[in-house]
PyMOL commands that place a pseudoatom at each C-alpha (Angstrom):
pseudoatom trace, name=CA, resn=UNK, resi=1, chain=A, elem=C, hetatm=0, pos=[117.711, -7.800, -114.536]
pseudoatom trace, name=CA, resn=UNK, resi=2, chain=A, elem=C, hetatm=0, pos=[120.160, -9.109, -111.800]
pseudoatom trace, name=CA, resn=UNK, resi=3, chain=A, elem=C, hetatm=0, pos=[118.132, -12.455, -111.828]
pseudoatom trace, name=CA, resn=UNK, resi=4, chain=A, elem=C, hetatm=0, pos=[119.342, -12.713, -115.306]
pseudoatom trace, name=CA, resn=UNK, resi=5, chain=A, elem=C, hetatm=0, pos=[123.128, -12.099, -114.619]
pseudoatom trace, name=CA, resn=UNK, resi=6, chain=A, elem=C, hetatm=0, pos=[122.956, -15.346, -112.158]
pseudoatom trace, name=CA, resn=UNK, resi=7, chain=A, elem=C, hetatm=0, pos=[122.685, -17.771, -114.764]
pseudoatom trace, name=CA, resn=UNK, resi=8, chain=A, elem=C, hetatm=0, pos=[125.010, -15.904, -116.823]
pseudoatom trace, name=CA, resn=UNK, resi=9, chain=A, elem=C, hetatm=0, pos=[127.368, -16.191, -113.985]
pseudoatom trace, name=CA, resn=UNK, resi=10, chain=A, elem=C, hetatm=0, pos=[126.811, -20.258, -113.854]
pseudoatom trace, name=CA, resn=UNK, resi=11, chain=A, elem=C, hetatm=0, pos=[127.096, -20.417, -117.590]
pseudoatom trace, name=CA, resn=UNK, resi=12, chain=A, elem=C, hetatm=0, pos=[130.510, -18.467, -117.888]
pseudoatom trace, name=CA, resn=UNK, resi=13, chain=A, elem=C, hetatm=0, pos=[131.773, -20.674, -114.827]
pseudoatom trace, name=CA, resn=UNK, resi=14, chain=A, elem=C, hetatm=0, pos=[130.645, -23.681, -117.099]
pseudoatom trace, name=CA, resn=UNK, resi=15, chain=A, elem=C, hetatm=0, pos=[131.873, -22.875, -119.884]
pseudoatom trace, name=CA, resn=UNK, resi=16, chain=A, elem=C, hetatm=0, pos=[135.542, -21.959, -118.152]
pseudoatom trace, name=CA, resn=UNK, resi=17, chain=A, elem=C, hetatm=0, pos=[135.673, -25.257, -116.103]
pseudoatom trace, name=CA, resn=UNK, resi=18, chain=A, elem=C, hetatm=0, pos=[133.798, -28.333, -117.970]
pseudoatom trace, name=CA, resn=UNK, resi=19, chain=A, elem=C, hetatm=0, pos=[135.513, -29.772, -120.993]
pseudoatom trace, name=CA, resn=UNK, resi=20, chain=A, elem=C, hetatm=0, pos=[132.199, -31.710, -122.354]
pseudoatom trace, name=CA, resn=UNK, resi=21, chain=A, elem=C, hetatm=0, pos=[131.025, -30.340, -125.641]
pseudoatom trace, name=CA, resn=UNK, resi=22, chain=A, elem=C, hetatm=0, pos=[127.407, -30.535, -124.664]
pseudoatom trace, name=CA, resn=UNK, resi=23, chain=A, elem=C, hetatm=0, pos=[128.236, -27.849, -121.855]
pseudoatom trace, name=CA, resn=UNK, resi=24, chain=A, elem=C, hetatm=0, pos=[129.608, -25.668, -124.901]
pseudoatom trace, name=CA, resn=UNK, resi=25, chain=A, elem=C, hetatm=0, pos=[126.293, -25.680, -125.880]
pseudoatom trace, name=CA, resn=UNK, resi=26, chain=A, elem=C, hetatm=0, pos=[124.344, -25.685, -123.203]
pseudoatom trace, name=CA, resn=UNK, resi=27, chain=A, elem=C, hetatm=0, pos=[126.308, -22.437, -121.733]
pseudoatom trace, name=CA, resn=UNK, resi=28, chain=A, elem=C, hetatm=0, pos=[126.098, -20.513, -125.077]
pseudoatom trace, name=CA, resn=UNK, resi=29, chain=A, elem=C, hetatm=0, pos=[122.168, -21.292, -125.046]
pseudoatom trace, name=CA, resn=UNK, resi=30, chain=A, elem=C, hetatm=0, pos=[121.915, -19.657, -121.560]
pseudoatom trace, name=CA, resn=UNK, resi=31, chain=A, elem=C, hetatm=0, pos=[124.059, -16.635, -121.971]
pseudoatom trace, name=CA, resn=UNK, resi=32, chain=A, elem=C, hetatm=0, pos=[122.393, -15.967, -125.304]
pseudoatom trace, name=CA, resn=UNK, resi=33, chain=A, elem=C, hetatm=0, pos=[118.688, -16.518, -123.451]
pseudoatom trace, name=CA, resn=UNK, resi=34, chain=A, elem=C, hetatm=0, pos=[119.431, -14.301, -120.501]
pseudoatom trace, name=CA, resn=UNK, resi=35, chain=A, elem=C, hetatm=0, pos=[121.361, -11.166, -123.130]
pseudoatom trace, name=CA, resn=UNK, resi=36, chain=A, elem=C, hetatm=0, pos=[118.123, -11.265, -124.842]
pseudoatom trace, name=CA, resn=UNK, resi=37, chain=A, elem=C, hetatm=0, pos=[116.023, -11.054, -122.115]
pseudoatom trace, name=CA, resn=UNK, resi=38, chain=A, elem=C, hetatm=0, pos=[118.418, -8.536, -120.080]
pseudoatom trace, name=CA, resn=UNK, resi=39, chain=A, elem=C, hetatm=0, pos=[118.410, -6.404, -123.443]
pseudoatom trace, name=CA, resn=UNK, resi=40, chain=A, elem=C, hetatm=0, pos=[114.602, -6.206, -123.574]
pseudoatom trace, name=CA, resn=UNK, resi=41, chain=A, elem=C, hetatm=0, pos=[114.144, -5.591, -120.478]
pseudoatom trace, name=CA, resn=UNK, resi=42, chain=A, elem=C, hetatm=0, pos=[115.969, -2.659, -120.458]
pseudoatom trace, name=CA, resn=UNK, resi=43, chain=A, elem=C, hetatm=0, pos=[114.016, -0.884, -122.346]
pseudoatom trace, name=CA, resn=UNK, resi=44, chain=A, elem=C, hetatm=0, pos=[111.228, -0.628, -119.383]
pseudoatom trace, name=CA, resn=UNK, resi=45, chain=A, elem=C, hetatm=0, pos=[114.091, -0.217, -116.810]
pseudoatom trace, name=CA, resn=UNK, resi=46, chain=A, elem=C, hetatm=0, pos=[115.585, 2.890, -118.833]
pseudoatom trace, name=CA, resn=UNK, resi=47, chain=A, elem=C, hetatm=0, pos=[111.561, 4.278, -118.392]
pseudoatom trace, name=CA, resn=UNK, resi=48, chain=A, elem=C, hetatm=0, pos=[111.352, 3.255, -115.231]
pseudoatom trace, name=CA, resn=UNK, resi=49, chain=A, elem=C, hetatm=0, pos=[114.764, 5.021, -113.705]
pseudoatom trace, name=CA, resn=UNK, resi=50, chain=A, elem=C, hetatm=0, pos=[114.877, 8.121, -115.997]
pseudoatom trace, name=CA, resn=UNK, resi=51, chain=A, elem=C, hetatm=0, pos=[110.948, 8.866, -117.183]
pseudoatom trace, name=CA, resn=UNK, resi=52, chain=A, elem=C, hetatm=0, pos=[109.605, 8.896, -120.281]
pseudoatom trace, name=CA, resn=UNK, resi=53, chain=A, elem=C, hetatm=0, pos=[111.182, 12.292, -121.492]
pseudoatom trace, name=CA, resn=UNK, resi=54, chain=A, elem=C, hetatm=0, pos=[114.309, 11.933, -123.582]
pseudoatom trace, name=CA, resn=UNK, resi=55, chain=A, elem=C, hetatm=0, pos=[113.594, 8.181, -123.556]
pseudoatom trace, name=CA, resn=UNK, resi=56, chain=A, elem=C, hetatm=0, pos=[115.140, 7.575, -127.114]
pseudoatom trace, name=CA, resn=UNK, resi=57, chain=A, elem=C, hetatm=0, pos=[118.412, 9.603, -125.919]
pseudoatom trace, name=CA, resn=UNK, resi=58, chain=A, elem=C, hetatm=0, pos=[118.773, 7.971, -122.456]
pseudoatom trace, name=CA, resn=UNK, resi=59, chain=A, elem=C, hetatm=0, pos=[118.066, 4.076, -123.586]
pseudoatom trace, name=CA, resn=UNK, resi=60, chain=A, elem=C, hetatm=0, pos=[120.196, 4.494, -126.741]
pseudoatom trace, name=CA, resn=UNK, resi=61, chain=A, elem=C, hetatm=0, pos=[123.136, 5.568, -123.879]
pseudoatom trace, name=CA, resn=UNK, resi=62, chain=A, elem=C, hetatm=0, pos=[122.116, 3.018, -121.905]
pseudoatom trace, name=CA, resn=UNK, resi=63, chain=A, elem=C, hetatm=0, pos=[122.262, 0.334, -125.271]
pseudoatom trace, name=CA, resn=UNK, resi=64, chain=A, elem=C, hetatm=0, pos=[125.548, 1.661, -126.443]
pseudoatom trace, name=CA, resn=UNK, resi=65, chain=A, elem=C, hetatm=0, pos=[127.388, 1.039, -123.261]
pseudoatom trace, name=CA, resn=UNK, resi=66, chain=A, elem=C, hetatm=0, pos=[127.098, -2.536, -123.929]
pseudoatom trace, name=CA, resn=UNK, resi=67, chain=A, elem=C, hetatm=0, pos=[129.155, -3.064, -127.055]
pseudoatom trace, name=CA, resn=UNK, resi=68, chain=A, elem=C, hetatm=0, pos=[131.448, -0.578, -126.245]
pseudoatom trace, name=CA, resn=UNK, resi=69, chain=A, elem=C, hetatm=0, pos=[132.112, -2.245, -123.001]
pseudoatom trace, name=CA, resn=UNK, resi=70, chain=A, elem=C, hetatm=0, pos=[132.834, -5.604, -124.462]
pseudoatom trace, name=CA, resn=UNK, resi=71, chain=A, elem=C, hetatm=0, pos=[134.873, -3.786, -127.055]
pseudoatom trace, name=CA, resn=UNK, resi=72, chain=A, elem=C, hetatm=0, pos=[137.194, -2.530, -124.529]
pseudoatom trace, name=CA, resn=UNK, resi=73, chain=A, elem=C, hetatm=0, pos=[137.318, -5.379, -122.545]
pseudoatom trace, name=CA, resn=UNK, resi=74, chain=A, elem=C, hetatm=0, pos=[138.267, -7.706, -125.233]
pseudoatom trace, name=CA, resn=UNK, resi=75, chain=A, elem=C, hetatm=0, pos=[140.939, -4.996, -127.030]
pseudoatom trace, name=CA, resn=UNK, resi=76, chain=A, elem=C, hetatm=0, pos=[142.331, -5.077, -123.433]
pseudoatom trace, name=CA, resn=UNK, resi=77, chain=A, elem=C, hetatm=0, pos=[142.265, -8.774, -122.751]
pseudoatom trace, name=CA, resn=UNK, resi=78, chain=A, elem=C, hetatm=0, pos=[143.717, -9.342, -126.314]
pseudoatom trace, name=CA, resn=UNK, resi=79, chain=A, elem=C, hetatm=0, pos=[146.720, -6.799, -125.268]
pseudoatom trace, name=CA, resn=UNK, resi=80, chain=A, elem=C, hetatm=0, pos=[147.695, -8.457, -122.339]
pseudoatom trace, name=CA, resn=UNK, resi=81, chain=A, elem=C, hetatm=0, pos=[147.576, -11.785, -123.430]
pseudoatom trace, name=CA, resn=UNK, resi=82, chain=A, elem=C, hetatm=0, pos=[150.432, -10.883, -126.504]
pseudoatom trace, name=CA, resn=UNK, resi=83, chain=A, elem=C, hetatm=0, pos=[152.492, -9.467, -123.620]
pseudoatom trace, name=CA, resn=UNK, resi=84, chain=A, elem=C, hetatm=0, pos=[152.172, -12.566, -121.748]
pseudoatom trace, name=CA, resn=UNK, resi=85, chain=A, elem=C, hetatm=0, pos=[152.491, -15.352, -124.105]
pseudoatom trace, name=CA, resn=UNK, resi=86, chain=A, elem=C, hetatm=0, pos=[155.299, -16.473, -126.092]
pseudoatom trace, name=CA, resn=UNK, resi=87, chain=A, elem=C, hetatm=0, pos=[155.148, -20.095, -127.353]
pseudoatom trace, name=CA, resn=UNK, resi=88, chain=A, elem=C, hetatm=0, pos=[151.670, -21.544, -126.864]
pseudoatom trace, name=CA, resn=UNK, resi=89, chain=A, elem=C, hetatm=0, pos=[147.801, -20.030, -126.470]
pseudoatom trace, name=CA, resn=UNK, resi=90, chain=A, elem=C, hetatm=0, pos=[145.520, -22.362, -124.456]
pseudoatom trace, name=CA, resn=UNK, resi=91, chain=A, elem=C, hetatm=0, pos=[141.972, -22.150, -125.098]
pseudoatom trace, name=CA, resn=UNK, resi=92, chain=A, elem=C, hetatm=0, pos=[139.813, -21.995, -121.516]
pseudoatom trace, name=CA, resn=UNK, resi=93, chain=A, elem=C, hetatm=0, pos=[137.510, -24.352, -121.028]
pseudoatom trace, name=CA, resn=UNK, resi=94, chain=A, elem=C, hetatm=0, pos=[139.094, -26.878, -123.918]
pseudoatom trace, name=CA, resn=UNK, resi=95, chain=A, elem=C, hetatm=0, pos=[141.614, -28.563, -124.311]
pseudoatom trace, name=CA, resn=UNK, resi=96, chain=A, elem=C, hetatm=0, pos=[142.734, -26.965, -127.809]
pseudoatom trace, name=CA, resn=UNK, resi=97, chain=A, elem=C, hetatm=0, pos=[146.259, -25.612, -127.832]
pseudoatom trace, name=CA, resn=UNK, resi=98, chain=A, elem=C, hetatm=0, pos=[147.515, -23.707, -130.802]
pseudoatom trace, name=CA, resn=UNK, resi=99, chain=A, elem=C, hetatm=0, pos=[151.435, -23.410, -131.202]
pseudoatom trace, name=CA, resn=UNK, resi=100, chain=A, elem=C, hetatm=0, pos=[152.267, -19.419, -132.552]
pseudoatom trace, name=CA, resn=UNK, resi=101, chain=A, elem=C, hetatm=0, pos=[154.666, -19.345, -135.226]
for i in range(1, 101): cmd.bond("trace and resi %d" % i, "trace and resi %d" % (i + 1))
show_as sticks, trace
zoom trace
């Protein structure tokens, strides 16, 4: 699993600094490639670390963690960016700017 999270980590820092479409793509193809393959993997991992009793119970903890996690993150990024912006939102890794009304 944590040779999966390096190409994530190349295809977030692509995505943030390049302002070519095709790395849009490219980086969305990677992340979505290594999620996949981090998610099934887990399912041995969660075997593998806890045991095969209560497997349902421990990979579904395991599994839920990741949602909720990104839930949080982005409720919290959302927050603090209203407290910091007041006249423009830039988009990272674009250059779209939106004026707020």
């Amino acid at each position: 699993m944590g040779a999966m999270t390096t190409p994530m980590c190349g295809a977030f820092f692509l995505l943030v600094v390049s302002r070519l479409e095709l790395a849009l793509y490219i980086s969305t193809a990677v992340i979505g490639v290594c999620t996949g393959a981090i998610t099934s993997i887990s399912v041995s991992a969660t075997t593998e670390l806890f045991g095969a009793k209560n497997f349902g119970v421990n990979h579904n903890i395991l599994v839920s963690n990741i949602p909720m996690g990104r839930s949080c993150l982005g409720t919290w990024q959302r927050c603090s960016t209203r407290e910091e912006e007041e006249e423009e939102r830039i988009a990272w890794g674009r250059s779209a700017t939106k004026q707020l009304s």
